[in-house]
N, C-alpha and C positions, 0 to 999 in steps of 0.2 A: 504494500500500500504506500503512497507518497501523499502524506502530509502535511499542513504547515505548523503545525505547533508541536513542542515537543510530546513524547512517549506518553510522560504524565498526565495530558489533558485527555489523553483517551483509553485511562486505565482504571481502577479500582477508588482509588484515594480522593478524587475530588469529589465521586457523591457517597464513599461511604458513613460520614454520619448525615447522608441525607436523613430529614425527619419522615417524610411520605412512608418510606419500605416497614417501618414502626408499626402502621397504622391497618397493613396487609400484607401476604406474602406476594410475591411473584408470580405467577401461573408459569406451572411449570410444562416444558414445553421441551423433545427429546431433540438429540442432538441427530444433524442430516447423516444419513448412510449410504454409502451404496453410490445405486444410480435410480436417480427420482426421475419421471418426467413430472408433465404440467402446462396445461394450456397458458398459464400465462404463473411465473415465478417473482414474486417484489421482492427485494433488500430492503429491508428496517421494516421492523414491527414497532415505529410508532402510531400517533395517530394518522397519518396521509398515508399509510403505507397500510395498516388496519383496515383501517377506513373504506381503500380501493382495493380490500382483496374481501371483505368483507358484502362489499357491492357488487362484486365479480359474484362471488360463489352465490349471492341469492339470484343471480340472473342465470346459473344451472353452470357457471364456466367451473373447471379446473385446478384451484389458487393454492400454489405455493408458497411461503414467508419466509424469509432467510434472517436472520436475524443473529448479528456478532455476539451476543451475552443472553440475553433472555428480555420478552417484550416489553418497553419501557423503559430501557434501561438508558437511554441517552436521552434528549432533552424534555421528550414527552412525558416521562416520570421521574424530573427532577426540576420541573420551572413553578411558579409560583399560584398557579391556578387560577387565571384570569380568563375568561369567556368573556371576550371581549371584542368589542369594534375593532381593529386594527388588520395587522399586516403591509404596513409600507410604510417607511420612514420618509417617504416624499411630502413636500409642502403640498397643500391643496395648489399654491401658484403654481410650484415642477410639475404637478402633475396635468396643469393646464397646460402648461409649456408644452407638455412632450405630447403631451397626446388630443389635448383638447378638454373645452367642458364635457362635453356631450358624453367623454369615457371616462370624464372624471367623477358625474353624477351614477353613471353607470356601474362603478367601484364602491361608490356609496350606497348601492344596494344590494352588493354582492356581500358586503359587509355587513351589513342585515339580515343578511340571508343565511351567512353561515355563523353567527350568533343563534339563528331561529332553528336549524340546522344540528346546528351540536344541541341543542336541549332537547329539537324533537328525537334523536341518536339516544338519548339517554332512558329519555322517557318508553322508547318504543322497544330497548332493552333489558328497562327497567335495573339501570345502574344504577347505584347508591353511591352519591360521592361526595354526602356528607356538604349537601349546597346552601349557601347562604349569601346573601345581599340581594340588592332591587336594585342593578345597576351600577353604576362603578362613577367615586366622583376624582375629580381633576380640582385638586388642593394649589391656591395660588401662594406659592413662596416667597413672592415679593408685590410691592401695591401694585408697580407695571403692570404686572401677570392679571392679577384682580381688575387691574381697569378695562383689561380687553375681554372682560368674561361673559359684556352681553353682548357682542360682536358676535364672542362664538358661539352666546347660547343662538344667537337668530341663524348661525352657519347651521348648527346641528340643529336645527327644526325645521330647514332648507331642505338639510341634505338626508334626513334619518326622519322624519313623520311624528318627531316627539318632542317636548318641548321641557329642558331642563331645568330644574329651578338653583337656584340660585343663591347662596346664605353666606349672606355680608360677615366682617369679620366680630363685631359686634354680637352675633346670632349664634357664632361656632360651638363656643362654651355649654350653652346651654342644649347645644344638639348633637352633645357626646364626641365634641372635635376638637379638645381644647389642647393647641400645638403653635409654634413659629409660622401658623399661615394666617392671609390675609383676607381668604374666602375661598367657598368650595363651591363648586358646579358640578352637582347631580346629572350624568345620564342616562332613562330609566331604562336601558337597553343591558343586557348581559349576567351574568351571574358570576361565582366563586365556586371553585369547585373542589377538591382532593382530584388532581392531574394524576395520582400513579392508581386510584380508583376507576379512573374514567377507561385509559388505559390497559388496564386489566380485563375491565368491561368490554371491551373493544373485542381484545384477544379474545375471550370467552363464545361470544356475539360471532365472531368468524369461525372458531373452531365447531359450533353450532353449526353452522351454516354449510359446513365440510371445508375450511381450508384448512392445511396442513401446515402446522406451524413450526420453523424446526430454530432451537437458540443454540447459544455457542457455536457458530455457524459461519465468522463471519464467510462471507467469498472474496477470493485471494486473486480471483481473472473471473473475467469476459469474454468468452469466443464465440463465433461466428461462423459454424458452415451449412447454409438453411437455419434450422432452430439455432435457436441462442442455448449455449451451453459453460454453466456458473461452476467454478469450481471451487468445495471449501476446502481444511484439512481433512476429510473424510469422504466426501461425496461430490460427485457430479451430477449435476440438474439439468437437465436438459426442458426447453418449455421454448413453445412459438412465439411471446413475445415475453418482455419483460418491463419492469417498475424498478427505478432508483429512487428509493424515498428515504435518501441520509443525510439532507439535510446540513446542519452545522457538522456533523460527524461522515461527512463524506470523505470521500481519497479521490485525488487528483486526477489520481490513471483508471477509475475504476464506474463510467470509461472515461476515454481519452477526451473526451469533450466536454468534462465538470471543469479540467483544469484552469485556474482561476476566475471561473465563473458565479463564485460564491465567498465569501469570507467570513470565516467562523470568527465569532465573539463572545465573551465571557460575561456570563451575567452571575451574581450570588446572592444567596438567601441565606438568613438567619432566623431562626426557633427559639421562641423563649421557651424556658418551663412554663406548667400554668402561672398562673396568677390566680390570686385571693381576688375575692371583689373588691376589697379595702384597700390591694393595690393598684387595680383597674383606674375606680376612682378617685383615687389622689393624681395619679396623670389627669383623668378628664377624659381619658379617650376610650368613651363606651360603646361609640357606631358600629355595625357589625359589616358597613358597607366597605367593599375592595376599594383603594384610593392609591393614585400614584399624582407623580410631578410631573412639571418639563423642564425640569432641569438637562442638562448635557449627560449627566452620569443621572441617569433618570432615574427616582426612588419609586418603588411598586411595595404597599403594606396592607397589611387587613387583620384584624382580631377575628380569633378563627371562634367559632362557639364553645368551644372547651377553653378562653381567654385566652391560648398561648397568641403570641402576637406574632406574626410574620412578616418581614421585612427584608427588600430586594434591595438589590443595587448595580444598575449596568457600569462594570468597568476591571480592568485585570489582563494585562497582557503578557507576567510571567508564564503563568502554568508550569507550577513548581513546585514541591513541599516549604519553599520558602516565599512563591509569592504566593502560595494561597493561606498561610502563615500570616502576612502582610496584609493581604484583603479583610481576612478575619476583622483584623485590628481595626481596619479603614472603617467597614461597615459599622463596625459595633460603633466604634467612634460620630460614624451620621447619626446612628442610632439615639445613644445617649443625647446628643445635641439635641435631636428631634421630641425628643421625651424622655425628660431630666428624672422625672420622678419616679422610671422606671431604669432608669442607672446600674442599678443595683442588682437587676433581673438579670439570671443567667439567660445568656441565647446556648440552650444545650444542642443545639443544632445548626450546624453550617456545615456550607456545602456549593458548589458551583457548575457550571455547563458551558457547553456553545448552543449558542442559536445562529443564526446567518442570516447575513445582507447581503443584496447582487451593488453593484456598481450603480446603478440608475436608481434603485429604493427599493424597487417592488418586487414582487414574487411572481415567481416564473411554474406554471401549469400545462404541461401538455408534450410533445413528442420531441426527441432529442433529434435535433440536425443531422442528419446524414445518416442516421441507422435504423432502420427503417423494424417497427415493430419495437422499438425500444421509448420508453416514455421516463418522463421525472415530474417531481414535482420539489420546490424548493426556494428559502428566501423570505419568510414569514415576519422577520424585523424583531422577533421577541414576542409574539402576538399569536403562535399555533395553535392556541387551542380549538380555538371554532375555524379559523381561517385554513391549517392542517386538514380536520375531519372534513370540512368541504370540498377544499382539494382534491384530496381523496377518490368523494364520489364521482368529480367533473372529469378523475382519470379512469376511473371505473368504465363509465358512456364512452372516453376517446378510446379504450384498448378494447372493448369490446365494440368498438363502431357501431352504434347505438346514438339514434337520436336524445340527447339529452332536454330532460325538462329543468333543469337547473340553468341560471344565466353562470355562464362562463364569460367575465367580461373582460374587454378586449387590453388593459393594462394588464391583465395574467397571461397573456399571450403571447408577448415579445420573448426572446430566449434573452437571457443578462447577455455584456458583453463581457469578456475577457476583461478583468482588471489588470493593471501597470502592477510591474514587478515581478511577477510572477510566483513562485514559490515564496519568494519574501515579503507580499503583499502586506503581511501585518505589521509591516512599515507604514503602510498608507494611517495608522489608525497613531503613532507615536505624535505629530504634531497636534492633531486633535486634542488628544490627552494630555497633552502639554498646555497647551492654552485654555483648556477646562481646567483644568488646577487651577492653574495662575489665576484665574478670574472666579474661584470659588463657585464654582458648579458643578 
């Protein structure tokens, strides 16, 4: 496999004290043998890769799942549980730029859609993943941020059919938000969920359905002579078309057309122990609602219903027992700042991942250039949860060529370009981070 980060970022230790795995075991799932066929074979049992073989097999197809560790195990069951609006790190202006309004309104429903999407997926599986919030709000960390909050709330009533409300920073306190912000903006779109429940759910739901799930598996090549033929340490697969769905934890050459098409980035999460009520309430912050920033090193938090607090933070370019050592310390450190009163609160859980950005912002769905029968899906911005599982089903219709009734719309269409640098691309992300420090963000 080739790479960009080192060994460490894709081994045992950054999510071994992840908190999720606590909460459930892993579906276990045996390791590939032999020689398998299969109408159609995916790499990665997260959600987009669950999700599309999951769609496959109730449409009567074949579905193989390859999967390096067991389902879950890379960012799908170790990111923060947000069901949420998102998937592109593009300005609404970029993304007029690039593509027009007309596909930019068009993303805003797709966005809707796979929020509406992953709930109906849960409900119709009837996954328990332990959900809580009405929505997700956007906490303004400085008065700037706050001034422009009903600009955006009239954007998001434009662009998503809902209408946000609004609470001045006067109002916070007493509506269980009491912290360093300046006001919050409720969206009532989304949910909170247990991500290595959902996951699991997933895997379940498919293996139901008859696809063949096999972990420890990664595949090590790619060939090509008619069928596509996967090769792990134990087994060759042989299947008419195939699915890359890895996302931040992809490899370069695997195939030869991810190569810098993607770059993987580090987000981390911290776990408190519970909390007493008596500690809840001396911070002030009782809302059960998911909340993140827009800061540069974006913060994403939620009191989960058992009080432990959970708290993200995108940023981390070692990947190393000493820079995830380092992170710890960073995090905890926003942490405390953010709520003083809970200082004192063990976080008994941290932990970290990649997720991936393309070069342009956005997420890239559907058939891989030049190899004809091979498809990917990739580039979610930190925002997989609903945007993944939708995916998913939009590669589900393209590989079994199959009119879709889902909108597939036309900014998940472009394939990313190649980014500068190449194999050293995670140079692109050192100035950034440099100039987000210096300016405390």
């Amino acid at each position: 496999m080739s790479r960009i980060y080192p060994a460490h970022a894709y081994g045992a230790a950054p999510r071994e004290n992840c908190y999720w795995p606590t909460t459930a075991d892993p579906v276990e799932v045996p390791k590939a043998r032999g020689e398998i066929r299969a109408d159609v074979a995916v790499i990665g049992a997260g959600f987009a890769g669950l999700s599309c073989a999951l769609h496959m097999a109730e449409a009567g197809a074949d579905v193989v799942v390859l999967e390096a560790e067991f389902p879950g195990w890379g960012a799908s069951g170790r990111n923060g549980g947000f069901c949420c609006l998102g998937g592109t790190a593009a300005s609404d202006d970029a993304l007029r730029r690039s593509y027009g309004e007309a596909a930019r309104k068009e993303w805003c429903q797709a966005e809707l859609a796979s929020v509406e999407f992953a709930r109906d997926l849960m409900a119709r599986h009837e996954i328990d993943v332990d959900m809580h919030s009405e929505g997700e709000n956007l906490m303004a960390h400085t008065r700037k941020a706050a001034q422009g909050f009903e600009a955006r709330a009239r954007q998001v009533e434009a662009d998503f059919g809902v209408t946000p409300t609004i609470t001045p920073e006067a109002e916070l306190s007493q509506n269980g938000m009491r912290g360093p912000f300046f006001a919050a903006m409720t969206t009532p779109i989304g949910v909170a969920v247990n991500p290595f429940k959902y996951v699991n759910g997933l895997a379940r739901a498919a293996m139901r359905a008859g696809v063949r799930i096999f972990g420890q598996s990664p595949v090590r090549r790619i060939d090509r002579s008619g069928d596509y033929t996967l090769g792990t340490d134990h087994a060759q697969i042989r299947a008419r078309r195939i699915v890359v769905a890895t996302n931040g934890y992809s490899s370069d050459d695997l195939p030869d057309w991810m190569r810098a098409r993607y770059l993987p980035t580090q987000s981390n999460v911290i776990v408190t122990r519970e909390m007493t009520d008596e500690e809840v309430q001396a911070q002030g912050w009782t809302t059960n609602q998911m909340c993140y920033d827009d800061r540069f090193f974006l913060h994403y938090f939620r009191l989960m219903p058992n009080k432990r607090m959970l708290f993200g933070m995108r940023a981390g370019l070692r990947c190393s027992p000493e820079g995830d050592a380092h992170m710890l310390n960073v995090i905890k450190g926003h942490f405390d700042r953010m709520f003083p009163a809970w200082s004192h609160v063990e976080a008994e859980h941290y932990w970290n991942g990649l997720l991936s950005i393309s070069w342009d912002r956005t997420p890239y769905t559907g058939a891989i250039p030049g190899m004809e029968g091979a498809f990917t899906s990739l580039s979610y911005h930190g925002n997989g949860v609903a945007m993944a599982s939708y995916a998913g089903a939009l590669l589900a219709d393209q590989v079994l060529e199959r009119p879709s009734t889902r909108l597939h719309p036309e900014i998940m269409t472009r394939p990313p370009e190649r980014m500068p640098l190449g194999q050293q691309r995670r140079k692109l992300m050192w100035p950034l981070y440099a100039w987000a420090s210096l300016r405390g963000d």
